[in-house]
FITISE-261795 format. One record per residue: residue in one letter; y, z, x of N, C-alpha, C in turn. Coordinates in pm, whole numbers, plus 50000, padded with zeros to 5 digits. Example, Ala and Ser with C-alpha at 12.3 -4.5 7.8 and 13.67 -1.06 7.14 Angstrom:
<rs>
A494315078051319495505078051230496705078051320;S497755070851285498945071451367500035078751290;
</rs>
This chain:
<rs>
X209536525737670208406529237583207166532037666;X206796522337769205846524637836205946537737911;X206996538237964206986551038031206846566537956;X207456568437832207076576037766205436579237717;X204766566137732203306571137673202586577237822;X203006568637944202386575838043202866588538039;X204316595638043204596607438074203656615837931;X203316608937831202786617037770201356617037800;X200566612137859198916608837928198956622437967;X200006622438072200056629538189200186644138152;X200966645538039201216659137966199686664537961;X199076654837903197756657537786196626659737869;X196986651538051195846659038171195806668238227;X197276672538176197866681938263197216694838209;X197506695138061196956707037935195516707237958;X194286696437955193226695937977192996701538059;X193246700438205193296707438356193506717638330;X194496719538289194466739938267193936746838213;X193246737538060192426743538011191026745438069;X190616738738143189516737438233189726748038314;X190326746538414190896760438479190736777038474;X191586775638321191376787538214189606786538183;X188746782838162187716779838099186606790638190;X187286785638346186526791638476186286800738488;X187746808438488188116821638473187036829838412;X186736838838487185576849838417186076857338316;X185646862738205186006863138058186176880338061;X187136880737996188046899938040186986906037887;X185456911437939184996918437818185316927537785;X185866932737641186276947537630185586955137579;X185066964537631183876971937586184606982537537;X184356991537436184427006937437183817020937456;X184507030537499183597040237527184727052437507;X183687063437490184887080937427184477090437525;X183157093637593183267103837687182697097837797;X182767105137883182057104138035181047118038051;X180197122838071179007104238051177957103337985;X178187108337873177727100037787178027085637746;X178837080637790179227067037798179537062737943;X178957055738000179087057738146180047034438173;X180147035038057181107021438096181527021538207;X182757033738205183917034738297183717034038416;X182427038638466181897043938570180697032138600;X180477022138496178717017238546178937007738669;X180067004038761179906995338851181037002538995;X181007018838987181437026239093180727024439228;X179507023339199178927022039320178657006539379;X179157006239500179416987339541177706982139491;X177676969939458176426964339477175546963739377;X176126966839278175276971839127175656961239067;X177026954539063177246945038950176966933439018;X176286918238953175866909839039176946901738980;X177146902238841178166889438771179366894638735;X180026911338755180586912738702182126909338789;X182926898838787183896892038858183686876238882;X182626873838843182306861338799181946852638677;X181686863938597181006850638494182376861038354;X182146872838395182936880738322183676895438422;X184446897238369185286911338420185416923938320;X184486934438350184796946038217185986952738231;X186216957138103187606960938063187306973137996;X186456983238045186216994637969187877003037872;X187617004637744188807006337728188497022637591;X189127032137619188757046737588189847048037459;X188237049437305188757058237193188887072637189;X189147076637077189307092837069187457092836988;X187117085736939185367086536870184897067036828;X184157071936779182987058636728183377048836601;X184457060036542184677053236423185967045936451;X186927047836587188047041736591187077027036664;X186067026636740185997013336789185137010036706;X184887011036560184087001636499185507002236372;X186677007236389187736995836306188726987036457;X188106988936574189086980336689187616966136635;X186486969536681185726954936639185886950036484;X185996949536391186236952536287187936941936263;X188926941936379189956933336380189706929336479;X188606927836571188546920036688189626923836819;X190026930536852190556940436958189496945837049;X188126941437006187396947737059186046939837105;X185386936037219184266929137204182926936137159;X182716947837247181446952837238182076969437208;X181216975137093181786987037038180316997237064;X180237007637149179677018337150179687028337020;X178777020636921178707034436752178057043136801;X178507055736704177317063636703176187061636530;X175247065736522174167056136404174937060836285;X175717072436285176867071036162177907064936134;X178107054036283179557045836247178577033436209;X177417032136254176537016336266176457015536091;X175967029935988175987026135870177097023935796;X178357035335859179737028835794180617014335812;X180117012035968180546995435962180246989835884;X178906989635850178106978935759178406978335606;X178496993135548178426993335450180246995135341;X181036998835448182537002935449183406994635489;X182846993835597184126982835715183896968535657;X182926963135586182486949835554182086940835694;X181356949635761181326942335867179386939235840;X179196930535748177416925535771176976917835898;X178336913235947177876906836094177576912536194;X177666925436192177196940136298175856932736371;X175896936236487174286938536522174516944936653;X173126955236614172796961536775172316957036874;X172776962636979172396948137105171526956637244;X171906971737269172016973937341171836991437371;X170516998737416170687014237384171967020837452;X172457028037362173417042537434173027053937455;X172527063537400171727079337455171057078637327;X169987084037380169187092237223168567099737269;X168777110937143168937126237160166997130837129;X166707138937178165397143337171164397138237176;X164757124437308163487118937358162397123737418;X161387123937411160327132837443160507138737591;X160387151637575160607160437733162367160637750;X162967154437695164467148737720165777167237632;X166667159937635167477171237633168137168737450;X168097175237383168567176237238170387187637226;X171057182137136172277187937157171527201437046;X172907212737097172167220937007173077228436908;X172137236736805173417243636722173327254536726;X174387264036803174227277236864175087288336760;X174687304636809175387309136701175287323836836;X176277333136789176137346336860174397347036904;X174727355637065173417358737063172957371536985;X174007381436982173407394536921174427396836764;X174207386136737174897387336597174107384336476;X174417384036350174057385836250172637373836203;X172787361936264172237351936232171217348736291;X169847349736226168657354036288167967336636289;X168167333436117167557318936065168897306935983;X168127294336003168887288935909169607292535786;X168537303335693168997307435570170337317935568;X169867321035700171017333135737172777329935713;X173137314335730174337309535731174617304535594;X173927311435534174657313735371176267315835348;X177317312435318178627316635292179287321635484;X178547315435549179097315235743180057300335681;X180787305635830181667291635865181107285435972;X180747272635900179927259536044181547252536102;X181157251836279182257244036296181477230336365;X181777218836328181727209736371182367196536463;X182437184636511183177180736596184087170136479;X183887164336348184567155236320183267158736161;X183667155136039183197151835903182527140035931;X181107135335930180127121435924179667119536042;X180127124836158179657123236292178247125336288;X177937121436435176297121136410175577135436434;X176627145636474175857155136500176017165136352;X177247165836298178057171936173176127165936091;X176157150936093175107151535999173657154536001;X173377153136167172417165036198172457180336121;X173497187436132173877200036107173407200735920;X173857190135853174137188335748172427187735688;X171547182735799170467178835724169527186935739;X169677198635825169047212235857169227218535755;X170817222235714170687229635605170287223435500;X170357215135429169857211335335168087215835301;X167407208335439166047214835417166007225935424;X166867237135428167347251635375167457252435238;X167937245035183167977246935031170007251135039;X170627244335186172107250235156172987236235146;X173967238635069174607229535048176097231035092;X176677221435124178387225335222179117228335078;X179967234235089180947239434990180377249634928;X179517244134842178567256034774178187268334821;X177587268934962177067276535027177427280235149;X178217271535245178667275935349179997264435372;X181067268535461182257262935460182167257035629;X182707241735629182747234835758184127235135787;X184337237735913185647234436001185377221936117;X186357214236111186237203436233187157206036366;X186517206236470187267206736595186647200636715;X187467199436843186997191736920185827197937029;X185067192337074184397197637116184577213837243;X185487211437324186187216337400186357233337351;X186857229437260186987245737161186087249837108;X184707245237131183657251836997183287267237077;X182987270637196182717280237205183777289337200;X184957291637230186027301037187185987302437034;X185877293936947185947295236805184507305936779;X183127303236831182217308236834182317329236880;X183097323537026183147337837071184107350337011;X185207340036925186587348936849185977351936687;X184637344136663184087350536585184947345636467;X185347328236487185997324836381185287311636328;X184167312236371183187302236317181387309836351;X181217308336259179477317436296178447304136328;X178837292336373177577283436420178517272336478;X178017267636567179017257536680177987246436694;X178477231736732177847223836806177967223236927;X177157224637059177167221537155176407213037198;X177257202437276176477189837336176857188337525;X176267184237556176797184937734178267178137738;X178947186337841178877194637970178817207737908;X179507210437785179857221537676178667230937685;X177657224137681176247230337572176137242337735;X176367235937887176237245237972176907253238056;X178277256437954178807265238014178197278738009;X178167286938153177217296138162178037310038093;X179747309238049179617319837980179417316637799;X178797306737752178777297237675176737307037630;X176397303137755175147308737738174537319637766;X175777332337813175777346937778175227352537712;X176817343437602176757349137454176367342237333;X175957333537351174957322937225173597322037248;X173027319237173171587314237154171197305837091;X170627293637083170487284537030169627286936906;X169977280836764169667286736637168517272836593;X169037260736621168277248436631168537238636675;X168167226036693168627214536775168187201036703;X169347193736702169087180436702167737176836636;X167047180336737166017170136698165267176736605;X165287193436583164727200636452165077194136380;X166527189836365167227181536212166787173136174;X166257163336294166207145236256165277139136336;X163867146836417163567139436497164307133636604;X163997120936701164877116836785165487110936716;X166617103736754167827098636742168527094036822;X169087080636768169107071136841171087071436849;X171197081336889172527090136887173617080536921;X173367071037003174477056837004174137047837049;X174437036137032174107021537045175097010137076;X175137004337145176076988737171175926984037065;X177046978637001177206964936885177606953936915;X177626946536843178636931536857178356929536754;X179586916036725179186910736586178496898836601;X178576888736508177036875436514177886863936580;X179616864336513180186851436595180536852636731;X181186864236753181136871636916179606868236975;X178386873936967177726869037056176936854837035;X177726846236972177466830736926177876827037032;X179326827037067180396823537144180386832037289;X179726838537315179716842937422178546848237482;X177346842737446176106848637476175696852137620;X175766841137690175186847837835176096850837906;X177756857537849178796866937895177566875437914;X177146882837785176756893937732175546893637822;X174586887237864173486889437923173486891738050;X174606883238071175056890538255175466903638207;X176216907438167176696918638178175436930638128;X174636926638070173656936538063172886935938147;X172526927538261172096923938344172376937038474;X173536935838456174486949938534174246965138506;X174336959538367174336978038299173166980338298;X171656970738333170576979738373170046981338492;X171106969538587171136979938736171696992938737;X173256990538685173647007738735173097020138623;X172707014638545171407027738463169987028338568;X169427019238636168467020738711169267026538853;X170357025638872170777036038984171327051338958;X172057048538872172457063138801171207072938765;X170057067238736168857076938725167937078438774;X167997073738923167057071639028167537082239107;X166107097839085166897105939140167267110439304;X167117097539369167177098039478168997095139541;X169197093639431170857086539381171547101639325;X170317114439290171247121039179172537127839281;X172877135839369173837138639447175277131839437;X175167115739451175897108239465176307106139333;X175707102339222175587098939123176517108539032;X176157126239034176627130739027178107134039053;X178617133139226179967132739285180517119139165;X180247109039150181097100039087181617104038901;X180387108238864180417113438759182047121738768;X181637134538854182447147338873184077143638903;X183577132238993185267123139044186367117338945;X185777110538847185887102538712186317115538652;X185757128438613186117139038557186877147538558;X187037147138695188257155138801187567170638735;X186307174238773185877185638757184997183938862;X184257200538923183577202539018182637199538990;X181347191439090179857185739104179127199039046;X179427210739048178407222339080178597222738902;X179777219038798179197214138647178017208338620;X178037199238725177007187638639175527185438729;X175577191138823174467191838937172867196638859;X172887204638806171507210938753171297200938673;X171557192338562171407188238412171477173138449;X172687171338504173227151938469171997143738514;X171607136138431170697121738465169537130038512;X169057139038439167807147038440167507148038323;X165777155638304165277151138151166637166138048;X167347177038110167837180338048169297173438022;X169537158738021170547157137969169957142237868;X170987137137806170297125237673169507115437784;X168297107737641167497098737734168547088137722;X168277077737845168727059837850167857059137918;X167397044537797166007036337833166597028437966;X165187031138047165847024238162165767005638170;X165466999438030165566983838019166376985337933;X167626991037868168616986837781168246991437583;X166546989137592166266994137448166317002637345;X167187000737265167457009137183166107016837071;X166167022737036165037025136936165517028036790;X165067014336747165247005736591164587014936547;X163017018036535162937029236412163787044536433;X164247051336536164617060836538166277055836453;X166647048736522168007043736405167677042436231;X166447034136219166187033336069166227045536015;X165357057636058165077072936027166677074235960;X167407079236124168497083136103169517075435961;X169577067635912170367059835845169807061435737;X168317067635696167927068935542168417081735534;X168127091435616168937105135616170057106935610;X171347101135662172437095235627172767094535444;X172127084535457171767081035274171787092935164;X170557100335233169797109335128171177123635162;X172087123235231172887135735267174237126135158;X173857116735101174887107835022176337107335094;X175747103235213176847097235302177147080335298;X175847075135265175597059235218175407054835094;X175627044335035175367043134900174277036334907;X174177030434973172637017134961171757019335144;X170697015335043169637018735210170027003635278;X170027008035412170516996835487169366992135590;X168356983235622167806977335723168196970435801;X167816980735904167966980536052167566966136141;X166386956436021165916944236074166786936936093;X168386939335949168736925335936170086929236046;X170206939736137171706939836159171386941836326;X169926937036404169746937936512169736927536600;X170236923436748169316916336835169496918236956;X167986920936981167166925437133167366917437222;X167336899237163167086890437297167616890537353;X169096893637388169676891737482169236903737626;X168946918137552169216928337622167406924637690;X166406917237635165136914937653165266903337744;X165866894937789166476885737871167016894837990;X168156901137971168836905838103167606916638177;X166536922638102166046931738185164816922638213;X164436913338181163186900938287163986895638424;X165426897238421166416895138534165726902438637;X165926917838579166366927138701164736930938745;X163836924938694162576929338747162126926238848;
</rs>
């Protein structure tokens, strides 16, 4: 008898110990991200010396959707720690996914920051379409139905007085194809966003009709999430690790870095530097705040417009589904 309760002590120090062990172990974060680079996850700790905690306190696990709306249903079953939305997945989480525990933590690009680069909506240069009103009964092609740029597109015409179905017909495709669809003259208005927006036979034969930020002001075009028990349970994971992501955003846009910065970009892409050399991590490509901050009213904007295009049913505030401290913590770090 006696011996059985020791062999069982021993079980129960043994499990403790490992769990301790396990405890040490730096924590495998899974972030998500859909392009390069506009999402520069994949890439934010290429260059040695940028990450201070990342192999110690945590290890990123950048891990690649096809868009915004697949990693806000991967967070959504928890497959996912930290989800890169764009401000049309931030209102469908909330209001669709049942996810009220959402909160933003963290800026991703926003589009038509002052002096900064806006995606645009291009159409033939010597073709029929002079003005907005002009794409009366045209075919718009877009990248996906609710996306953030589709509802850019959506909210131009409207202050046209045009309405989709009624007045003009949308096609969805991937970005990759918008200018062939444009040039075969099987869509009369395209979205272009970078690397796309500068292909130079891209800008031959298009002309830009309006942009982004005509539609909506700036825009706070994507954002880091988490939910409230995730960063309960793992808070100063998250602050180291932002701790990181505003070193390698303060190296990635330090243009004394752009050359290099660029080659890694181009490497990751397996496309030539001489793509991305003029534009990348210059004011013509999206802003990132260089302390992590997102911009809450440019999100609020975007999300009543959302609404009013009756993409949302209920107005949603931006107060109750945010928090800064952490990302306001990691950048008093790096100062």
């Amino acid at each position: 008898m006696r011996l059985s309760i020791i062999a069982a002590l021993f079980a129960a120090a043994t499990l403790l110990a490992g769990g301790s062990a396990r405890a040490d172990e730096p924590y495998k974060l899974r972030i998500g991200w859909v392009v390069v680079p506009a999402s520069l996850e994949p890439i934010y700790f290429a260059k040695d010396g940028i990450a201070r905690n990342n192999g110690k306190s945590y290890v990123l696990e950048p891990i690649h959707f096809a868009g915004t709306t697949q990693q806000m249903q991967a967070l959504a079953t928890g497959d996912l720690d930290l989800a890169n939305l764009a401000y049309s997945a931030v209102g469908l989480a909330i209001q669709n996914a049942g996810l009220s525990d959402l909160r933003v933590i963290f800026d991703g690009i926003q589009d038509g920051y002052d002096g900064y680069y806006s995606n645009e909506f291009m159409v033939l240069k010597d073709g029929p379409i002079k003005t907005v009103a002009d794409l009366k009964g045209k075919v718009l092609a877009t990248n996906a139905i609710g996306a953030a740029v589709d509802i850019g597109m959506r909210a131009m015409l409207r202050r046209n007085h045009l309405e989709d179905k009624r007045d003009y017909q949308v096609i969805e495709t991937q970005f990759p194809n918008m200018k062939q669809l444009l040039l075969d003259h099987k869509a009369d208005l395209i979205v272009a966003v970078p690397p796309f927006s500068y292909d130079p036979e891209l800008r031959a034969n298009a002309r830009t009709l309006f942009t982004m930020k005509d539609a909506f002001g700036v825009t706070q075009l994507t954002a880091m999430t988490a939910r409230a028990g995730f960063i309960k349970q793992h808070r100063a994971v998250i602050v180291d690790f932002m701790e990181d992501a505003i070193r390698a955003i303060h190296w990635y846009t330090d243009p004394k870095n752009h050359d290099e910065a660029v080659q890694i970009v181009a490497n990751f892409m397996q496309r030539p530097p001489a793509l991305f050399q003029d534009w990348l991590f210059t004011k013509k490509d999206d802003y990132r705040d260089p302390n992590g901050l997102p911009d809450l009213a440019a999100l609020q904007r975007n999300l009543n417009t959302q609404k009013s295009l009756g993409l949302l049913d209920a107005d949603i505030d931006v107060k109750k589904y945010n928090d800064l401290s952490m990302v306001k913590e990691a950048a008093a770090r790096v100062k």
